[in-house]
C-alpha positions in Angstrom: -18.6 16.3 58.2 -20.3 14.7 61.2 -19.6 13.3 64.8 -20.8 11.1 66.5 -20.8 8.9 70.1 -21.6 5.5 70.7 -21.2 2.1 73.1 -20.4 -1.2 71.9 -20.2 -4.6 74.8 -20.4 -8.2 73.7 -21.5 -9.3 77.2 -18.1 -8.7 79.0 -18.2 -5.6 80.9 -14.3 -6.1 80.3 -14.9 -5.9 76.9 -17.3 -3.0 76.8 -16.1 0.0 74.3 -17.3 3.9 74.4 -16.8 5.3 70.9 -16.0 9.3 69.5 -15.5 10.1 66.4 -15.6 12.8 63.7 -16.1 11.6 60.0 -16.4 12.5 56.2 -19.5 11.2 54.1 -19.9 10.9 50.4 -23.2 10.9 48.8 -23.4 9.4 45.7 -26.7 10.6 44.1 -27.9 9.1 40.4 -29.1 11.3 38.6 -31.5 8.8 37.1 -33.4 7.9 41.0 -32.9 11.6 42.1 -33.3 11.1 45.9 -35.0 7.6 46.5 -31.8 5.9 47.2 -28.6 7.7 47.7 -25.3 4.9 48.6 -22.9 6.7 50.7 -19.6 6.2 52.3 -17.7 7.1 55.4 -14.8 7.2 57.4 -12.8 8.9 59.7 -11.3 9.3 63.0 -12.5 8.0 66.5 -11.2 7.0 69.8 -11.8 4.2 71.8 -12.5 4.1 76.1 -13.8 2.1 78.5 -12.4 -0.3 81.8 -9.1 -1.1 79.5 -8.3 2.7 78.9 -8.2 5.0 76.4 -6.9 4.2 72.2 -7.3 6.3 69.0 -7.6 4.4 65.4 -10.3 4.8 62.7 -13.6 4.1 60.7 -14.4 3.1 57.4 -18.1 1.8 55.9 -21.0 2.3 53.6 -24.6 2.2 53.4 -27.7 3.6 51.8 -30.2 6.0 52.3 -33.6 5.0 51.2 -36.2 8.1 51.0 -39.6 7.1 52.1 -41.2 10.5 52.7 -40.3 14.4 51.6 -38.4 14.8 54.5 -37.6 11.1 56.0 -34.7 8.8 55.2 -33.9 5.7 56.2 -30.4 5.0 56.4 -28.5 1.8 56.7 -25.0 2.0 57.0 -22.1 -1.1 58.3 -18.7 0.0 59.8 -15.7 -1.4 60.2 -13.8 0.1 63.4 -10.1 -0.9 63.0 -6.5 -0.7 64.6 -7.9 -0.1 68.4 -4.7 -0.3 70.6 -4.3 -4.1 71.7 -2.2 -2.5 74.7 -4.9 -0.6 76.0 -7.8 -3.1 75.1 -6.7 -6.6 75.3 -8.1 -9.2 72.9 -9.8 -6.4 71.0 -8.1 -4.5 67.9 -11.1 -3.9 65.8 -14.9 -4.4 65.3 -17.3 -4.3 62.6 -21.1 -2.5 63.1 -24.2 -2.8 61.4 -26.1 0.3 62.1 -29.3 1.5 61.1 -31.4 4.9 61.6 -33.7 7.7 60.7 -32.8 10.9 59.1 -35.0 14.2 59.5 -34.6 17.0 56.9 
């Protein structure tokens, strides 16, 4: 289980979205690459704020982790944010995110 926060703006400040969310991840390991790649998925809850209000709706997406190092990953992961309250942010019910990072252990 993780959380995390995050901003999201196509150029609009009208359109600009502050992101929460708390979310499950699988792991799925092979057992014949023990930790160089490990594929994951995710999902979970989140809500949505910014100049059109507040929403709730959810994540789902995937990735991989590649390790380079003992103790460094790098992970690259694409979400799909969905069913984002068109009431509260007009012309905007979902978006999808291509994230990456680096993971410490």
């Amino acid at each position: 289980m993780a959380g995390e926060a995050g901003y999201a703006c196509n150029g609009s400040t009208y359109q600009a979205v502050g992101i929460e969310s708390i979310d499950l991840s699988y792991h799925l390991i092979s057992m014949k690459r023990p930790k160089q790649i490990e594929p994951f998925a995710v999902g979970g809850t989140s809500v949505y704020f910014g100049s059109g209000g507040c929403a709730t709706g959810f994540n789902l997406g995937g990735g991989v982790s590649v390790w380079v190092a003992r103790h460094l990953t790098l992970r690259f992961e694409i979400r799909d944010h969905a069913h984002i309250d068109p009431s509260e942010f007009p012309r905007r019910s979902g978006f999808v995110a291509f994230r990456f990072g680096a993971t410490f252990k």
